[in-house]
Each structure stands twice: as structure tokens, then as C-alpha cells.
C-alpha positions in Angstrom: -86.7 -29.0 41.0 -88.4 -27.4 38.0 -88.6 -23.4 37.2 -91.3 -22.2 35.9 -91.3 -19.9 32.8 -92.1 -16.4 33.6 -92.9 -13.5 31.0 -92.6 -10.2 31.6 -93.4 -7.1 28.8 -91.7 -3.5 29.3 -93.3 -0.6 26.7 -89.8 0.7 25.5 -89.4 4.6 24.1 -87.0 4.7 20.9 -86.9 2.2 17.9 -86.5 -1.3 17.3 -82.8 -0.9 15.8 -82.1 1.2 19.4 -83.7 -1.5 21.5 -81.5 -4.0 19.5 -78.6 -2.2 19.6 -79.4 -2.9 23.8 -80.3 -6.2 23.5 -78.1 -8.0 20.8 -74.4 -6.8 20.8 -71.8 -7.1 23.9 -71.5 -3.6 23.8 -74.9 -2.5 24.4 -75.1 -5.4 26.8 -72.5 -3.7 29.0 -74.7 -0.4 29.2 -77.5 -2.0 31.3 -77.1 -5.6 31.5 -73.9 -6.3 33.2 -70.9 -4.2 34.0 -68.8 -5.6 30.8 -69.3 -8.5 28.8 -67.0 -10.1 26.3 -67.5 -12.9 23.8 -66.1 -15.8 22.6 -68.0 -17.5 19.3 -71.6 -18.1 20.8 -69.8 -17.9 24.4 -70.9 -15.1 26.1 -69.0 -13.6 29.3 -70.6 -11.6 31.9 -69.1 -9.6 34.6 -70.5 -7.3 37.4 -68.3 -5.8 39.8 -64.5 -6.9 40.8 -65.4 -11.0 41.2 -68.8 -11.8 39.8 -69.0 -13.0 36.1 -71.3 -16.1 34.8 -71.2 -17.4 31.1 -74.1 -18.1 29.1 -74.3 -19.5 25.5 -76.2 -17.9 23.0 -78.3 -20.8 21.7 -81.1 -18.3 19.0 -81.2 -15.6 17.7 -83.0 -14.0 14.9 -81.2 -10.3 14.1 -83.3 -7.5 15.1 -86.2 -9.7 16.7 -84.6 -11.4 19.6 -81.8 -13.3 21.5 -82.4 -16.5 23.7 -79.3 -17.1 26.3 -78.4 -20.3 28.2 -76.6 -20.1 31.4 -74.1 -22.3 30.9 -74.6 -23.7 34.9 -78.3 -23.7 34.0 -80.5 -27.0 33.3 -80.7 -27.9 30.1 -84.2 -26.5 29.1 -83.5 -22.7 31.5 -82.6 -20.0 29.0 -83.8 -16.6 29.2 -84.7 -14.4 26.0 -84.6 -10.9 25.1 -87.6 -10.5 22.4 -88.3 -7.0 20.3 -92.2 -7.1 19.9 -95.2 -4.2 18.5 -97.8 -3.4 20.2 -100.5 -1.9 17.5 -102.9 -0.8 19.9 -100.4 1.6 21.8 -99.0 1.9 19.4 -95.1 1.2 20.5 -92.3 -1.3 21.1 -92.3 -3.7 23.6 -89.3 -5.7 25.0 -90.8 -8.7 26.0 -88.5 -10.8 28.5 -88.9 -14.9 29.1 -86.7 -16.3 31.9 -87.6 -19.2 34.6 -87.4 -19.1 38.6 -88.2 -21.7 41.2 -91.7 -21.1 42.5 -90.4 -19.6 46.0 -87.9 -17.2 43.9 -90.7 -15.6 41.2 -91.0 -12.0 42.6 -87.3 -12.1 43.3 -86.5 -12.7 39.6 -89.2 -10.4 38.1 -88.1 -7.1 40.7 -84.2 -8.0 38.9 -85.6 -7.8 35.7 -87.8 -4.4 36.9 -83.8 -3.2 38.1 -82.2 -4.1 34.9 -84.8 -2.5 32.6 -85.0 0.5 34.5 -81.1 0.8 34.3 -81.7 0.2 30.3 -84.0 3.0 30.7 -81.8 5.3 32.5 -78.9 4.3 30.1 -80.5 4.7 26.5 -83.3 7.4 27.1 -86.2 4.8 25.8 
């Protein structure tokens, strides 16, 4: 069955080097993201509690602007991406998040990403 892409933008307090200090290193990773994450090259390693952890390759990334993931159990064409924009009118930063989701599973996926950002929020102050 096919996902569809979903795009979500959270204003973000702070600067961009803060938000990609959150966004593009393991260790900021493991503030808000997942309980500790570890790498391996481009092989990322995610863990949440005693027994969950997935893997996810990090297929782009452009320093400072954004990182695209792939889980590595995933279809081919699923990633999700973590992307640093500006908003002029505002005027602030946005963190602007891409993932997909079967149809049925939409809200489901967009509420985790409301969790997670709010737990980036609580974590960093922005």
C-alpha cells in the first residue's frame, strides 16, 4: 500500500545553529528524538526504552539546512526529513518536518510528531 507524504511546520524559538544542533547530531537527537541514539557511518541507531530501537540510514543532508532519514525496514521511497526553514513574515525559524503514513494512520503520525516537538521544546527552551 502506498503512504502518503505529509508535511508538517513547527515555529521554533532559538537560532538555526540551536535547532541544528537538535536536528543533525546523535547527541542532540537523544534530547528529544529518542532516548539514545548511536551511529555507525551513515547508520543511524535509535533506541527508546529497555527493548525498542529501529535503524535508519541517513540518505541527505546539507549541514545546517536539513537531514532526510530512511528507515532501514521502510519502502524504498519512505524517508522522513528534518528541514531548518525562515519564515520572513513572522519573522522566525521554522522546523519544517516531511514523513509519510498510510491514509488510515495520518492523525496518528502527525499527534507523534506534535509529542516529539513538544519534547524538543521542553528540552532546548525554543
Amino acid at each position: 500500500m502506498n503512504k502518503e507524504k505529509i508535511r508538517i511546520e513547527y515555529p521554533m524559538k532559538g537560532s538555526a545553529n540551536m535547532i541544528w544542533r537538535s536536528i543533525g547530531t546523535p547527541l542532540g537527537l537523544s534530547t528529544w528524538f529518542a532516548d539514545r541514539v548511536e551511529t555507525t557511518g551513515k547508520t543511524y541507531n535509535f533506541y527508546w526504552g529497555k527493548s525498542e530501537q529501529r535503524a535508519a540510514n541517513l540518505i541527505a543532508q546539507r549541514n545546517g539546512v536539513y537531514v532526510r532519514f530512511k528507515w532501514e525496514d521502510e519502502e524504498q521511497h519512505n524517508f522522513f526529513e528534518m528541514r531548518i526553514t525562515y519564515n520572513e513574515l513572522v519573522p522566525q525559524y521554522m522546523l519544517e518536518i516531511t514523513d509519510f503514513a498510510e491514509k488510515d494512520e495520518i492523525e496518528d503520525v502527525k499527534n507523534l510528531w506534535d509529542s516529539q516537538i513538544e519534547e524538543l521544546r521542553r528540552h532546548t527552551g525554543m
